[in-house]
VOBA-1610 file (N, C-alpha, C; in pm, whole numbers, padded with zeros to 5 digits, always signed):
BEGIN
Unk+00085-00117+00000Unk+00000+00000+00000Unk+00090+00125+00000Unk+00070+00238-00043Unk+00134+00380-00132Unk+00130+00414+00059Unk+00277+00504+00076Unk+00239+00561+00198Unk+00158+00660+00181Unk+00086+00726+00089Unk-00029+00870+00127Unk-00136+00801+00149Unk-00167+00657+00115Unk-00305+00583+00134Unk-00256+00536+00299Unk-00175+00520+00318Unk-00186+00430+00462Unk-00182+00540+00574Unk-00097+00648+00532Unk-00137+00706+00633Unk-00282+00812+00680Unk-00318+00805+00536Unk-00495+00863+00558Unk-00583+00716+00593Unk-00558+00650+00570Unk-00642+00497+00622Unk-00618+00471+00797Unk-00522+00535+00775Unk-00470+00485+00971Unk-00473+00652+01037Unk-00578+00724+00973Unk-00595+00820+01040Unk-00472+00942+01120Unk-00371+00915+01061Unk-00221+00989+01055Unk-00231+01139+01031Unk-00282+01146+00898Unk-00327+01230+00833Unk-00458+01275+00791Unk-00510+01400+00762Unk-00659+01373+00736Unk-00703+01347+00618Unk-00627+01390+00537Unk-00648+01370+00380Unk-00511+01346+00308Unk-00545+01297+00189Unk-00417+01182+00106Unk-00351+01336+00054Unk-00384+01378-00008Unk-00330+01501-00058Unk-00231+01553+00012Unk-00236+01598+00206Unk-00186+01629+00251Unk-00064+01515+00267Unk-00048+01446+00286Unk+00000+01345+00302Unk+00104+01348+00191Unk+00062+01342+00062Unk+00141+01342-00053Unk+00217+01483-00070Unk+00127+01584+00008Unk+00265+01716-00006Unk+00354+01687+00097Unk+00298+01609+00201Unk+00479+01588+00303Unk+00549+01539+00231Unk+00528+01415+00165Unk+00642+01355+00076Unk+00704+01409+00007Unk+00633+01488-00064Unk+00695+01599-00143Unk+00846+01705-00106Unk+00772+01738+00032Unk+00847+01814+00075Unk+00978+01770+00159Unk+00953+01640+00206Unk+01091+01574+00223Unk+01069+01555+00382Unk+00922+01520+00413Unk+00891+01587+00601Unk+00866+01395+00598Unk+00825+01328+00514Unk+00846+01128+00565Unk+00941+01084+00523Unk+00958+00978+00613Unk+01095+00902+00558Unk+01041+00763+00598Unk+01067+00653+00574Unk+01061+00517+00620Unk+01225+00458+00589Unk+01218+00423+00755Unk+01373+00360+00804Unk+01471+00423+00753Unk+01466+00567+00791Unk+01540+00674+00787Unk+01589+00743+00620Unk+01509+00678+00527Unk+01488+00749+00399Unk+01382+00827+00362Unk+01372+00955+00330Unk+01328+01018+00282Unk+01225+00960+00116Unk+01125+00952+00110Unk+01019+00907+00031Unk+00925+00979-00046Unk+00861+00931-00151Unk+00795+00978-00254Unk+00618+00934-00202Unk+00563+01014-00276Unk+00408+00936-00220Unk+00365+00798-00230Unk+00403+00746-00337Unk+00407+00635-00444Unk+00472+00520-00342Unk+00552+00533-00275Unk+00670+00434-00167Unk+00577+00319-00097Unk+00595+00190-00142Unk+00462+00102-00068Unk+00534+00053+00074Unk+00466+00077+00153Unk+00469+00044+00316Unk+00442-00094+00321Unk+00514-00187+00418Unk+00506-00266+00474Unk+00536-00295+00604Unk+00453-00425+00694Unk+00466-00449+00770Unk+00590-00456+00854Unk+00629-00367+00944Unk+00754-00364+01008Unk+00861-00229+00979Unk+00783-00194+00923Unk+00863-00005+00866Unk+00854+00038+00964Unk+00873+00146+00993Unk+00917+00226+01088Unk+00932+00378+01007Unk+00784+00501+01035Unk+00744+00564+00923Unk+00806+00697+01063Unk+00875+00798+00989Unk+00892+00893+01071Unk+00846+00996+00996Unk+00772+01112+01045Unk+00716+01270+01035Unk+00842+01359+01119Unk+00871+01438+01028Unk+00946+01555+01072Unk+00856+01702+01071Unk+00843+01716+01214Unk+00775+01868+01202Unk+00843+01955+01269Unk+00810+02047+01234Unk+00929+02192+01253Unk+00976+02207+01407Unk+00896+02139+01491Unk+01004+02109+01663Unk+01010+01991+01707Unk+00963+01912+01628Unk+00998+01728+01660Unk+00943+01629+01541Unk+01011+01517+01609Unk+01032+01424+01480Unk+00907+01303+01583Unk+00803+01208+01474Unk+00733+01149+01543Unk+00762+00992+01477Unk+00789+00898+01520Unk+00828+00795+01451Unk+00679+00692+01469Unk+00661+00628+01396Unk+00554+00528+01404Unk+00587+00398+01360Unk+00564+00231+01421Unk+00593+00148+01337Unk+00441+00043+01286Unk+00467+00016+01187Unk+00353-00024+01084Unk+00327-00159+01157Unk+00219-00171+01189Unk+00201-00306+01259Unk+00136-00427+01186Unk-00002-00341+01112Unk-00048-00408+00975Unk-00131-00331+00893Unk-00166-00394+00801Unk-00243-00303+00645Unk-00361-00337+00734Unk-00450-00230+00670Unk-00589-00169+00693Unk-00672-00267+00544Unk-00787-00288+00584Unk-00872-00423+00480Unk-00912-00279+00386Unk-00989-00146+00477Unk-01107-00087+00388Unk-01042+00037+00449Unk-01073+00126+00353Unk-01022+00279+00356Unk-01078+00369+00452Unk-01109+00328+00560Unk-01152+00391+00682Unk-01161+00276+00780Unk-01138+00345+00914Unk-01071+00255+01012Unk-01095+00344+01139Unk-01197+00346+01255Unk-01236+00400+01376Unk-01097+00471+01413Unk-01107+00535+01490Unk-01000+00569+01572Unk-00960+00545+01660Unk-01057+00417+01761Unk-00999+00344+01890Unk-00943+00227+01833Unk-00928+00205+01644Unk-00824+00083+01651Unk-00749+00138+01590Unk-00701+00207+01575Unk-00591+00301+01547Unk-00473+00200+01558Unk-00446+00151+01718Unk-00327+00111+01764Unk-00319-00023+01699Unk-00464-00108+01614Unk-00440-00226+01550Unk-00326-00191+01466Unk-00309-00100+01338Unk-00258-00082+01267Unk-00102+00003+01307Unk-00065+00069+01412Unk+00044+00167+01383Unk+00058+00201+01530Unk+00191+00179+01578Unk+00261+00211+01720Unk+00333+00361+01742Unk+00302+00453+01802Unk+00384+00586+01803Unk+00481+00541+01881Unk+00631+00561+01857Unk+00727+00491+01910Unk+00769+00628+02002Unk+00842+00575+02124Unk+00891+00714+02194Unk+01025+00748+02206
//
């Protein structure tokens, strides 16, 4: 799965768009590379956000079935690492 879909599916982000201008701009990386929108995520990545006073790392736990996903299972899919 494209990281701008997984992280609007796992509620990361609110919309894919936004998502695809971080990539753009060089603000995701998975396992410390810097990524394109297009970049397919898998189980066991380790997805980091760089924002202008901290860095938030997340690791991918599993793919999402359907393109929306509650927000109390959030933690099925994706661990905020500390």
């Amino acid at each position: 799965m494209r990281i701008d879909k997984y992280l609007k599916y796992v509620n990361i982000v609110k919309r894919r768009a936004i998502a695809e201008d971080m990539c753009k701009n060089g603000v995701i990386s998975i396992d410390g590379k810097v990524v394109k929108p297009s970049k397919n995520v898998q189980v066991g990545d380790i997805i980091t956000i760089t924002y202008l006073e901290r860095s938030v790392k997340y690791e991918v736990l599993q793919m999402p079935n359907t393109k929306t996903i509650l927000k109390t299972e959030q933690n099925r899919y994706v661990k905020e690492m500390v």
